[in-house]
C-alpha atoms as a printed R data frame, in Angstrom:
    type eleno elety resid chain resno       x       y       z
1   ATOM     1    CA   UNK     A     1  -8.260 -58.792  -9.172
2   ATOM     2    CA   UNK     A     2  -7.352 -55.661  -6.627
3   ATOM     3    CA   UNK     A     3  -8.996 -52.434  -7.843
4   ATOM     4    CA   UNK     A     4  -7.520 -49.301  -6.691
5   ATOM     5    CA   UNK     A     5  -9.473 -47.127  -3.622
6   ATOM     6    CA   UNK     A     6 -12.026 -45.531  -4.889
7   ATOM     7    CA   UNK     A     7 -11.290 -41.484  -4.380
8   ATOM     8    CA   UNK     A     8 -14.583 -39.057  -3.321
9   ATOM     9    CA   UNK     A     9 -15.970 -36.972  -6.019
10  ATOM    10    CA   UNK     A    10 -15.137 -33.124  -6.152
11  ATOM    11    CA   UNK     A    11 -18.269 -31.056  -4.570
12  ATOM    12    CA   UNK     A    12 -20.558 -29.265  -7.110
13  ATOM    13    CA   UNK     A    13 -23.394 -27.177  -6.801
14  ATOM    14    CA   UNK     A    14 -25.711 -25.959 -10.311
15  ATOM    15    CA   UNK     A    15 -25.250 -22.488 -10.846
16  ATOM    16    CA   UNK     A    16 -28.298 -21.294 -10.228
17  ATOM    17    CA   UNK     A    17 -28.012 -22.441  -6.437
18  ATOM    18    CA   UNK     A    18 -24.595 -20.478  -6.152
19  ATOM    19    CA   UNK     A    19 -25.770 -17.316  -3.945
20  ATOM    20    CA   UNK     A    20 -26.342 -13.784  -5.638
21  ATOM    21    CA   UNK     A    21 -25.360 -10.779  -4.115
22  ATOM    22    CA   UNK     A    22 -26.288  -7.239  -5.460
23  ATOM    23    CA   UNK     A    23 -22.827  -5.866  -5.504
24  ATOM    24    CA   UNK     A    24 -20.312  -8.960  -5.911
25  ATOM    25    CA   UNK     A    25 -16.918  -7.382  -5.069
26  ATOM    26    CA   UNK     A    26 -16.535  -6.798  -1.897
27  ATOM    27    CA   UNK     A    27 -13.088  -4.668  -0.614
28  ATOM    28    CA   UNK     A    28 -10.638  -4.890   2.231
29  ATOM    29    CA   UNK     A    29  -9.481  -1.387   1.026
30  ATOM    30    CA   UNK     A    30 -12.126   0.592  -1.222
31  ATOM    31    CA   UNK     A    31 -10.371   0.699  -4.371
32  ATOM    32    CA   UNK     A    32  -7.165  -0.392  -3.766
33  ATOM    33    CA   UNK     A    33  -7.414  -4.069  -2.801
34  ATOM    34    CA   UNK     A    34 -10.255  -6.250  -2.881
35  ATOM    35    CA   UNK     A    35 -11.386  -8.765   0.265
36  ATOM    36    CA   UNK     A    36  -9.636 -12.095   0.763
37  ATOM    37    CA   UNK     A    37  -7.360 -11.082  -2.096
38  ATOM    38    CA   UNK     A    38  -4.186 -12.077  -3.517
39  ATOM    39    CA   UNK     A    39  -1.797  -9.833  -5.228
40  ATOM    40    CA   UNK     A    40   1.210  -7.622  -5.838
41  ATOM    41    CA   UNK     A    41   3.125  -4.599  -4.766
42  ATOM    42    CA   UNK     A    42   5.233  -3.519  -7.718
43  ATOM    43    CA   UNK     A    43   7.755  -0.869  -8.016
44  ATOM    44    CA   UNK     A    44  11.473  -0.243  -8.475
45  ATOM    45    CA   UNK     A    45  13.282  -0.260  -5.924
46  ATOM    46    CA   UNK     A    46  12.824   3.120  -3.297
47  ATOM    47    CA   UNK     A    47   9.363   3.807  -4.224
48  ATOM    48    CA   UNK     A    48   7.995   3.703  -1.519
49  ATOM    49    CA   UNK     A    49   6.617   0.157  -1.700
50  ATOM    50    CA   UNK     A    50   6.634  -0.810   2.108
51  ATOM    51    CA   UNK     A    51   5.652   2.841   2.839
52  ATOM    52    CA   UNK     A    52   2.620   1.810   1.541
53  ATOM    53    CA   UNK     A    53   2.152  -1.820   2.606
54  ATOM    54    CA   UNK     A    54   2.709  -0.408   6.322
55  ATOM    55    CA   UNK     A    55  -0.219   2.461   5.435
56  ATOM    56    CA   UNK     A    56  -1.977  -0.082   4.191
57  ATOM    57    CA   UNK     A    57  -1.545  -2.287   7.789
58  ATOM    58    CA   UNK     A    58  -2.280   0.888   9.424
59  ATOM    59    CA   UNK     A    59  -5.439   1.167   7.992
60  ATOM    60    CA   UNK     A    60  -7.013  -2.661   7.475
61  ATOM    61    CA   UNK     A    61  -6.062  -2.948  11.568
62  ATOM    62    CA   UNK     A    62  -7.540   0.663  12.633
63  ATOM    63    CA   UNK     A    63 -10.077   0.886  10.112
64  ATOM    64    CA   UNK     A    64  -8.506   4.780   9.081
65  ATOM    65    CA   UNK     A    65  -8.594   5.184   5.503
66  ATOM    66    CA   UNK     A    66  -5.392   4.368   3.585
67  ATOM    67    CA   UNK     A    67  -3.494   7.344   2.607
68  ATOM    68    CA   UNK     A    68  -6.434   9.136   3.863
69  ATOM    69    CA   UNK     A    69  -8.519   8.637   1.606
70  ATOM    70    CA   UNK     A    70  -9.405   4.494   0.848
71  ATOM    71    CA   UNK     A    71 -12.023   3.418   2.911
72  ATOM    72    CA   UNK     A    72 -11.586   0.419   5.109
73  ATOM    73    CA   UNK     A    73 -15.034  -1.206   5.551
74  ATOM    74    CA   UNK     A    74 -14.018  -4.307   7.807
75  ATOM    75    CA   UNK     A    75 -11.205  -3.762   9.465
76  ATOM    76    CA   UNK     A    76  -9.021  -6.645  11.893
77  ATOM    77    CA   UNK     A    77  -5.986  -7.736  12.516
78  ATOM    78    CA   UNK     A    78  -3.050  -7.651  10.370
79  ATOM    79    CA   UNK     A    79   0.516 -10.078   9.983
80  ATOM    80    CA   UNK     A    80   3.437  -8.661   8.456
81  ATOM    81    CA   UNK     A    81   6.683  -9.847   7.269
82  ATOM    82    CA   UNK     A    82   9.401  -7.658   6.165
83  ATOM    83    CA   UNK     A    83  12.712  -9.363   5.494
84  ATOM    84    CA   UNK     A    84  14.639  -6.481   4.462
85  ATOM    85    CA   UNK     A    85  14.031  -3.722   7.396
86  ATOM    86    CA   UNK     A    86  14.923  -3.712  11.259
87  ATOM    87    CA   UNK     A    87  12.423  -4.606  13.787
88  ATOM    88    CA   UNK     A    88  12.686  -0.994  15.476
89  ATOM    89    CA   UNK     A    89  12.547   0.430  12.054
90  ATOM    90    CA   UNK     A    90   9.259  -1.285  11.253
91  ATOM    91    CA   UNK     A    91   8.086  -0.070  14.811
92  ATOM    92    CA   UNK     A    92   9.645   3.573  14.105
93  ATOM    93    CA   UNK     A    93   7.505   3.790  10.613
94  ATOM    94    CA   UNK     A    94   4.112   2.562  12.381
95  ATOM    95    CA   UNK     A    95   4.263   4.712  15.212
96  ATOM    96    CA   UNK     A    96   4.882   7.571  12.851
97  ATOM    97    CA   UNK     A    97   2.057   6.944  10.724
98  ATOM    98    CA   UNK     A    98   0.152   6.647  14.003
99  ATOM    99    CA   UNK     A    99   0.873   9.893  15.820
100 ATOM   100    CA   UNK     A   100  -0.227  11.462  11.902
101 ATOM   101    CA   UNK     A   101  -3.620   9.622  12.272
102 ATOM   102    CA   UNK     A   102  -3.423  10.004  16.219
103 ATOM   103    CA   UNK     A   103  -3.604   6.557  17.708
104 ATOM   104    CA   UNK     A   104  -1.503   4.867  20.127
105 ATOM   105    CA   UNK     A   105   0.480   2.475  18.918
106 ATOM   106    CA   UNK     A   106  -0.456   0.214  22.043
107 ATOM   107    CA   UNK     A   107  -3.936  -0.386  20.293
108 ATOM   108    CA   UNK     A   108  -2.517  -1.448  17.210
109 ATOM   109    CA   UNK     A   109  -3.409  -4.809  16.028
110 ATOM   110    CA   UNK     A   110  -0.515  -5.458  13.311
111 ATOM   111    CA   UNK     A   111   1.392  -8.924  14.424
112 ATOM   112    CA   UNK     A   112   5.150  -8.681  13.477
113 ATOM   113    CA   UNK     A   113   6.746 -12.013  12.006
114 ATOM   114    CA   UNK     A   114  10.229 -11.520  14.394
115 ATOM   115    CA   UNK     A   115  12.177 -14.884  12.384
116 ATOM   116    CA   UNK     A   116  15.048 -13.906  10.541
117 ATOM   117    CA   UNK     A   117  14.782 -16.162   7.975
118 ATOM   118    CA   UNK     A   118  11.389 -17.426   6.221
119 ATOM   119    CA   UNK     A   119  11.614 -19.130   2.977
120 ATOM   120    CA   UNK     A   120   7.892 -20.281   2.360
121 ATOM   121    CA   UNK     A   121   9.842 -22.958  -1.113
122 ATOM   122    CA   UNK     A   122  10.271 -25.044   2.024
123 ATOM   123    CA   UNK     A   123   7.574 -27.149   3.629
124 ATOM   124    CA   UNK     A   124   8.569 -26.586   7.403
125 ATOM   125    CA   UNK     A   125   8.635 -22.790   7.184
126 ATOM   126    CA   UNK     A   126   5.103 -23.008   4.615
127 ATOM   127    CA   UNK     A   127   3.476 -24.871   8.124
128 ATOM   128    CA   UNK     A   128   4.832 -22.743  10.328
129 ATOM   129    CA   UNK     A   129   2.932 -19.655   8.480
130 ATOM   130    CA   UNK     A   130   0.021 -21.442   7.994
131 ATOM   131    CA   UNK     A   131  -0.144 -22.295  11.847
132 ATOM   132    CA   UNK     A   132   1.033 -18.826  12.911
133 ATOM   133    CA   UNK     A   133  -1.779 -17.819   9.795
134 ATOM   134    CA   UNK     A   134  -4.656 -19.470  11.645
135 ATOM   135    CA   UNK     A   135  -3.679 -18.663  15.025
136 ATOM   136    CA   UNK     A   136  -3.994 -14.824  14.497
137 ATOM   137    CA   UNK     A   137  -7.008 -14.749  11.862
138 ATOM   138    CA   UNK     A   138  -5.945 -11.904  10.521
139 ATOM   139    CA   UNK     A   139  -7.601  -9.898   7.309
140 ATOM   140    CA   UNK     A   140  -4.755  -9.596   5.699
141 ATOM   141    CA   UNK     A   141  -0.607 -10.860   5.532
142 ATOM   142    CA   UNK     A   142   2.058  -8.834   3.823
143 ATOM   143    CA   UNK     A   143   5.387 -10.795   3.446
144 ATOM   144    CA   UNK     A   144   8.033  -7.855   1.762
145 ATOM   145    CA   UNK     A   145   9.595  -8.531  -0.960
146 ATOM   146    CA   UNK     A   146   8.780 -11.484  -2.296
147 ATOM   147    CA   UNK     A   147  12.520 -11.614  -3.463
148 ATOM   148    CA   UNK     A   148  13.592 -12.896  -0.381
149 ATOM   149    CA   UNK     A   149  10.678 -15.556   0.734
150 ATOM   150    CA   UNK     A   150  12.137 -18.395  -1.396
151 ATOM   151    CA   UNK     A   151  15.399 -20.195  -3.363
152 ATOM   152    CA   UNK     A   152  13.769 -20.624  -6.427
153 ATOM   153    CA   UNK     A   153  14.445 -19.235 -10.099
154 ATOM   154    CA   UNK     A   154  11.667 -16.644 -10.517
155 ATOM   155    CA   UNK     A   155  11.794 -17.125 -14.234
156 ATOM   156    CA   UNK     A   156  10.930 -20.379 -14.069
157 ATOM   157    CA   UNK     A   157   6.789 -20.977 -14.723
158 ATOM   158    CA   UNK     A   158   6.429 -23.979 -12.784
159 ATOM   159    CA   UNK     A   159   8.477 -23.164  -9.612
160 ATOM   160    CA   UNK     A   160   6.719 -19.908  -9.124
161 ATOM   161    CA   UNK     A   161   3.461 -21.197 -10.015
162 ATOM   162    CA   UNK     A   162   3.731 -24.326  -7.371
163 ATOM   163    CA   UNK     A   163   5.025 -20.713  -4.942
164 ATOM   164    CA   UNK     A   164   2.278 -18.758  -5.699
165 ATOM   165    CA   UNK     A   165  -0.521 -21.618  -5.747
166 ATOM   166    CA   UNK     A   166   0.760 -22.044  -1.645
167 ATOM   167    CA   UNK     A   167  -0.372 -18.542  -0.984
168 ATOM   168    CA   UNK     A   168  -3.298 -18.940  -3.074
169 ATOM   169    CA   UNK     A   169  -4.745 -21.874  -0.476
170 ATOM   170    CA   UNK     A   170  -3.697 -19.394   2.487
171 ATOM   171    CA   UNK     A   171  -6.177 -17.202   0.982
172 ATOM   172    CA   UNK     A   172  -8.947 -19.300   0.369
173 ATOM   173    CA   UNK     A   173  -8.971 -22.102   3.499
174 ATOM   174    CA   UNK     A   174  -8.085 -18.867   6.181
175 ATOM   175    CA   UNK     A   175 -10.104 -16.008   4.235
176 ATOM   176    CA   UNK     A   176  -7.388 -13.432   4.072
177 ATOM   177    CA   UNK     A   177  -5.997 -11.449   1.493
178 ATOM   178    CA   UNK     A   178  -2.466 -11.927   0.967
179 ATOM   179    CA   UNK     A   179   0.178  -8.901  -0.181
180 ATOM   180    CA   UNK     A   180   3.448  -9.895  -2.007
181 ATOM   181    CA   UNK     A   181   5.801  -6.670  -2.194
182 ATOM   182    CA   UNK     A   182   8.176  -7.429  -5.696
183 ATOM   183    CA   UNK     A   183  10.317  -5.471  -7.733
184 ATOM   184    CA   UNK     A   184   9.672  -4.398 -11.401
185 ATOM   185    CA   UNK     A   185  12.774  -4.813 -14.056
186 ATOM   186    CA   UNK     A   186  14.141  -1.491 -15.047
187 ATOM   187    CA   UNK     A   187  12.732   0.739 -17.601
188 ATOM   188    CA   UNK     A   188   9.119  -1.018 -16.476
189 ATOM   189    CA   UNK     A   189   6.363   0.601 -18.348
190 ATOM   190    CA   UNK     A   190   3.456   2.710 -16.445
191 ATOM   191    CA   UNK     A   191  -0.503   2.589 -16.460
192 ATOM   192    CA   UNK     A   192  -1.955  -0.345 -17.499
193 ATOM   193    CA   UNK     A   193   0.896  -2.289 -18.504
194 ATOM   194    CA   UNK     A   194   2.589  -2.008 -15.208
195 ATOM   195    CA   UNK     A   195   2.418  -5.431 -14.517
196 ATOM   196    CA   UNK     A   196   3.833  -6.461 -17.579
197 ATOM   197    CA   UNK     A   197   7.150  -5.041 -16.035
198 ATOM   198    CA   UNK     A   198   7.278  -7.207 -13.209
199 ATOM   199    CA   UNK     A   199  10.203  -9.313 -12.562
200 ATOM   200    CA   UNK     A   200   9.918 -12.766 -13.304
201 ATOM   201    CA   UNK     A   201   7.929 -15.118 -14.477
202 ATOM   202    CA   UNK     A   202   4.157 -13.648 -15.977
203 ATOM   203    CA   UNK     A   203   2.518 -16.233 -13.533
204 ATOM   204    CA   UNK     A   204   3.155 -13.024 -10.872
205 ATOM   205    CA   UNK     A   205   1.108 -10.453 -12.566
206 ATOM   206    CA   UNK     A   206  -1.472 -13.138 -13.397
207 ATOM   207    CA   UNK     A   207  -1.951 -14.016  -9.832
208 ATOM   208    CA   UNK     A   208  -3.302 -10.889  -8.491
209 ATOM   209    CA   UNK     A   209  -6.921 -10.486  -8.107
210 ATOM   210    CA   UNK     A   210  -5.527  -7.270  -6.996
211 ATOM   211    CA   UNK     A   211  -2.501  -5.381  -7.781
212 ATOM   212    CA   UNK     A   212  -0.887  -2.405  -6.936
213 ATOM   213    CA   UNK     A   213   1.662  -0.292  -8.696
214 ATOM   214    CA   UNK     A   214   4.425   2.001  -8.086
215 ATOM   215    CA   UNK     A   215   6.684   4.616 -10.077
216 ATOM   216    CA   UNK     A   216   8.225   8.041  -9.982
217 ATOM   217    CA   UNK     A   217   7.154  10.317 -12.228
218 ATOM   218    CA   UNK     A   218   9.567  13.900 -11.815
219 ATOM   219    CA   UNK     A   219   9.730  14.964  -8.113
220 ATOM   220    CA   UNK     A   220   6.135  12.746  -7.063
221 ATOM   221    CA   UNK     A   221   5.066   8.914  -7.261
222 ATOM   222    CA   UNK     A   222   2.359   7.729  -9.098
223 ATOM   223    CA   UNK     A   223   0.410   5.065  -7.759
224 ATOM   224    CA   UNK     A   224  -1.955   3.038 -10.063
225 ATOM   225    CA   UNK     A   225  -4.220  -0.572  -9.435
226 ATOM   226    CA   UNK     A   226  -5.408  -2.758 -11.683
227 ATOM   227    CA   UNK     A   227  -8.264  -5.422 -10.369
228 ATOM   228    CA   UNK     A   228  -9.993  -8.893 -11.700
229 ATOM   229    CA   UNK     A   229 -13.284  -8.063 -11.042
230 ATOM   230    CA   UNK     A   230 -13.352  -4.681 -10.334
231 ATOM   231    CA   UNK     A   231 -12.227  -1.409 -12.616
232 ATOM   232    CA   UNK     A   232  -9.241   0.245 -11.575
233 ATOM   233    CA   UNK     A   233  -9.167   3.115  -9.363
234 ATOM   234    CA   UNK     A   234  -7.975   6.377 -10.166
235 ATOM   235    CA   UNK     A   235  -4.243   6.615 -10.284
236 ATOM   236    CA   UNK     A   236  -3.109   9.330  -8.055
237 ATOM   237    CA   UNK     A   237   0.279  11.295  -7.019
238 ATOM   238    CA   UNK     A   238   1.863  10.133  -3.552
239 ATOM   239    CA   UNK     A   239   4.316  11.880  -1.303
240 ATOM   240    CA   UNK     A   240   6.551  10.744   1.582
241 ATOM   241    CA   UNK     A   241   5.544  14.082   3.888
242 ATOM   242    CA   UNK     A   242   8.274  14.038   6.031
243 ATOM   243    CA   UNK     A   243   8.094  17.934   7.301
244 ATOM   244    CA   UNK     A   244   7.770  16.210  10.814
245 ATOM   245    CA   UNK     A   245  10.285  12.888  11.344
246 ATOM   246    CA   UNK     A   246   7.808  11.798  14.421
247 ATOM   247    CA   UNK     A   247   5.016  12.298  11.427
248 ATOM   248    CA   UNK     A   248   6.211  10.715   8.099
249 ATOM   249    CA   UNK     A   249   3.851   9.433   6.345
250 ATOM   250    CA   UNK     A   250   2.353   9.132   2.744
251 ATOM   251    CA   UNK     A   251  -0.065  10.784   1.552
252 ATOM   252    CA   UNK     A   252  -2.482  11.580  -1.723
253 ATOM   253    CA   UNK     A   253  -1.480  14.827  -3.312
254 ATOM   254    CA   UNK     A   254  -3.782  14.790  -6.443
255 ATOM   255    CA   UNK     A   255  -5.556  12.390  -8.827
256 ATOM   256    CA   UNK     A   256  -4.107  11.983 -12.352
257 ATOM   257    CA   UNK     A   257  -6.600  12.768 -15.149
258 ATOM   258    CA   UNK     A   258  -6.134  12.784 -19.044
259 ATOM   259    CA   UNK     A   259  -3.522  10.782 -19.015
260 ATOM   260    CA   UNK     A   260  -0.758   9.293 -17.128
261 ATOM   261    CA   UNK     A   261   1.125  12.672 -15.672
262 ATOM   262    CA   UNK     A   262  -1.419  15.310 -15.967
263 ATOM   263    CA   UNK     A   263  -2.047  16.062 -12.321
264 ATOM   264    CA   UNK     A   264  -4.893  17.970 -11.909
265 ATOM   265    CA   UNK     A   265  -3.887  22.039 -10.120
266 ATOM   266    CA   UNK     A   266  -7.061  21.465  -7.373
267 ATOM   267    CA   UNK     A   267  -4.307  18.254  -6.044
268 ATOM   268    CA   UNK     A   268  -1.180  19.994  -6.353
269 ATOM   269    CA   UNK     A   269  -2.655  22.957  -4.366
270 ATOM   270    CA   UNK     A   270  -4.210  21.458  -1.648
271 ATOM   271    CA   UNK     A   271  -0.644  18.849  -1.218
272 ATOM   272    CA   UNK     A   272   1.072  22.280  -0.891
273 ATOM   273    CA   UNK     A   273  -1.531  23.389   1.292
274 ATOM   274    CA   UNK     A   274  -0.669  20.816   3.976
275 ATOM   275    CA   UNK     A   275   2.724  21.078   3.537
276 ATOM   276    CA   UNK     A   276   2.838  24.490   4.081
277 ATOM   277    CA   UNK     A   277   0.821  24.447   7.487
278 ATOM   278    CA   UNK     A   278   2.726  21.307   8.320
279 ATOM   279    CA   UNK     A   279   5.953  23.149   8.981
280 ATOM   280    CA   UNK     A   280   4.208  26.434  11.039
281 ATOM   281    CA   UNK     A   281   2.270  24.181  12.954
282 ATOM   282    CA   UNK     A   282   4.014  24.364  16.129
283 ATOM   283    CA   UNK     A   283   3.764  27.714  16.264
284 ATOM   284    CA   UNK     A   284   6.689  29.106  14.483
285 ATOM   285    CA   UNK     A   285   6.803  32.035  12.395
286 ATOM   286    CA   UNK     A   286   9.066  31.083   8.834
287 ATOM   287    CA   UNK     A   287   9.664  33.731   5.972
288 ATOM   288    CA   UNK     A   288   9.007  32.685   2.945
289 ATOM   289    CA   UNK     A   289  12.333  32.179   1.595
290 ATOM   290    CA   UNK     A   290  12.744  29.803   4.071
291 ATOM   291    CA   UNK     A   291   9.502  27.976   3.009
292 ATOM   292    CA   UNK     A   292  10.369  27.588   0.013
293 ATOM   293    CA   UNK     A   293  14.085  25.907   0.179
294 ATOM   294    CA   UNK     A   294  11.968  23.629   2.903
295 ATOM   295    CA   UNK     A   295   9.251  22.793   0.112
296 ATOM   296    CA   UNK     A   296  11.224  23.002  -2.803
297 ATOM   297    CA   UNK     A   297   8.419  24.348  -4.839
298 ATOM   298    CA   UNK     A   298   8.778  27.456  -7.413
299 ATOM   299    CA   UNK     A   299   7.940  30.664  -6.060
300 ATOM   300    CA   UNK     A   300   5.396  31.569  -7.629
301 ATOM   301    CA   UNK     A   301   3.542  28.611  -7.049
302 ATOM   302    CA   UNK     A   302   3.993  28.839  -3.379
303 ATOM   303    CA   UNK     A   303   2.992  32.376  -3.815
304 ATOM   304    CA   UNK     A   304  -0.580  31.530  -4.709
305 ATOM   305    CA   UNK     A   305  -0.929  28.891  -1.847
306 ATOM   306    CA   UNK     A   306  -0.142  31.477   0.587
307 ATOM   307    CA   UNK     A   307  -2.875  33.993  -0.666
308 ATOM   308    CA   UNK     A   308  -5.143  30.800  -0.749
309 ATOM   309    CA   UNK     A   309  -4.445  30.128   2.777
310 ATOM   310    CA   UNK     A   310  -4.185  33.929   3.863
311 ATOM   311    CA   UNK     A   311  -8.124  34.565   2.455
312 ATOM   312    CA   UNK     A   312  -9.207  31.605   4.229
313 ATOM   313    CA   UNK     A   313  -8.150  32.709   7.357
314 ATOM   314    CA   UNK     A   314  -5.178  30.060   7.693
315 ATOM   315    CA   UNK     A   315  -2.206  32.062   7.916
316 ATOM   316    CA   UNK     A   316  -1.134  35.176   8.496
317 ATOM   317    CA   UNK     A   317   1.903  37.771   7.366
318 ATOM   318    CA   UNK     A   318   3.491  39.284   9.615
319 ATOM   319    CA   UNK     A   319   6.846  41.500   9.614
320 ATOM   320    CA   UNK     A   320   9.284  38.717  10.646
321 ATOM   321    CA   UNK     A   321   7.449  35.953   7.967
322 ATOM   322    CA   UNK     A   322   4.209  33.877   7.863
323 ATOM   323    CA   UNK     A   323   2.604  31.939  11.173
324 ATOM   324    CA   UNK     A   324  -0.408  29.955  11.302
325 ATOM   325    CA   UNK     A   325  -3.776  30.824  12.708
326 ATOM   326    CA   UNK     A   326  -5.700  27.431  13.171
């Protein structure tokens, strides 16, 4: 009689051997995305999505804080993959957010997937990624959108789950976290049931040990996360400052308290704030008329920033409009 091979047993350890430590989740971005995670971008489309998978580059490879505020505690290299924007545009939107944070570019460590093609439902392009994966190291891969990595039917369990579970093994055998950017349907709902809106099947929003989310709420986006092991962070009110086009960048313009668009005034002035000596900072003098067609902002509001920034020795009036002092 021929008895099958005998297959090696799965490793175990008892519990009580499994090491402690005092604070168990550890981040790649404080608050925003945990280390070696997996996890989701989500947002309709133009909202800013790979704005902020680029900050979020930016940061994990420079160790600046993301959107200047999220700390980045270990910082290396990052690989990126965006399917739906330009090579030079990618470049043009890094360099920008560089010259804001002033680096050079040069010293960058983000690694830019240059294939025209990658569709990761296929084994040959899945090895390639994995080789390219462990060549680099890096802390973390974004691959934008998600959409246009793969032929399969997204609403179909079992072909995104067998999708999703390759990414999952790129995160645990190479210790990176790994960044899908995807599309919610229309009408997706806010806060915490943001991922319920995602497009697709529900294995997507399961998946994420962390995930990020996007919307507009009026004239600002709203950003809100949503973690396994952690509590979410405080969703906050983004902006696409683009006062300067070598500059444009996002940025945090307030926290959201009470509920999902009560932004609290302290944000809302101090966005202004910057704003405002954004556009006189190369020494120009501006009425304010002008600033506020250029900040499209009610005048009284932009009234009060002005005093703010006049008391605190920031700007100055003059006869021919307002300059800037420091």
């Amino acid at each position: 009689m021929i008895h099958p091979p005998v297959e090696p047993s799965f490793p175990v350890v008892r519990v009580g051997e499994i090491q402690s430590q005092e604070n168990a989740q550890r981040w790649l971005v404080e608050g925003l995305w945990g280390a070696s995670s997996v996890g989701v971008i989500g947002g309709a489309p133009k909202c800013a999505k790979t704005w902020l998978g680029l900050d979020m580059a930016l940061s994990v490879a420079t160790g600046t804080a993301c959107l200047g505020k999220y700390a980045v505690p270990e910082p290396g290299p990052v690989l990126v993959y965006l399917a739906e924007d330009a090579l030079l545009v990618v470049r043009e939107r890094v360099a920008g957010m560089a010259r804001h944070r002033g680096l050079d570019l040069a010293g960058v460590a983000i690694h830019v997937i240059t294939a025209p093609v990658l569709r990761l439902d296929r084994g040959p392009d899945r090895a390639r990624l994995w080789e390219t994966t462990k060549r680099l190291r890096p802390r973390l891969l974004i691959l934008d959108p998600l959409v246009r990595l793969h032929g399969i039917d997204e609403n179909h369990a079992g072909e995104v789950a067998e999708l999703l579970a390759y990414f999952r093994s790129l995160q645990r055998q190479l210790d990176l976290s790994v960044l899908l950017v995807h599309h919610t349907r229309k009408n997706a709902a806010g806060g915490a049931a943001a991922g319920q809106g995602l497009r697709g099947s529900g294995d997507i929003h399961a998946f994420g040990d962390s995930n990020l989310y996007l919307r507009r709420s009026r004239e600002h986006l709203v950003l809100s996360s949503e973690h396994r092991a952690a509590p979410a962070a405080t969703s906050v009110t983004l902006e696409l400052v683009a006062t300067d086009a070598q500059t444009t960048h996002l940025e945090v313009i307030g926290e959201l308290r009470d509920g999902p668009t009560k932004l609290t005034m302290e944000g809302k002035r101090r966005g202004l704030e910057e704003r405002v000596l954004d556009l006189l900072s190369q020494g120009v003098t501006v009425t304010r008329a002008k600033l506020r067609d250029s900040l499209e902002v009610k005048n009284e509001r932009l009234g009060e920033v002005l005093e703010s920034l006049e008391r605190a020795g920031r700007l100055c009036r003059t006869p021919a409009g307002w300059q800037r002092l420091n």
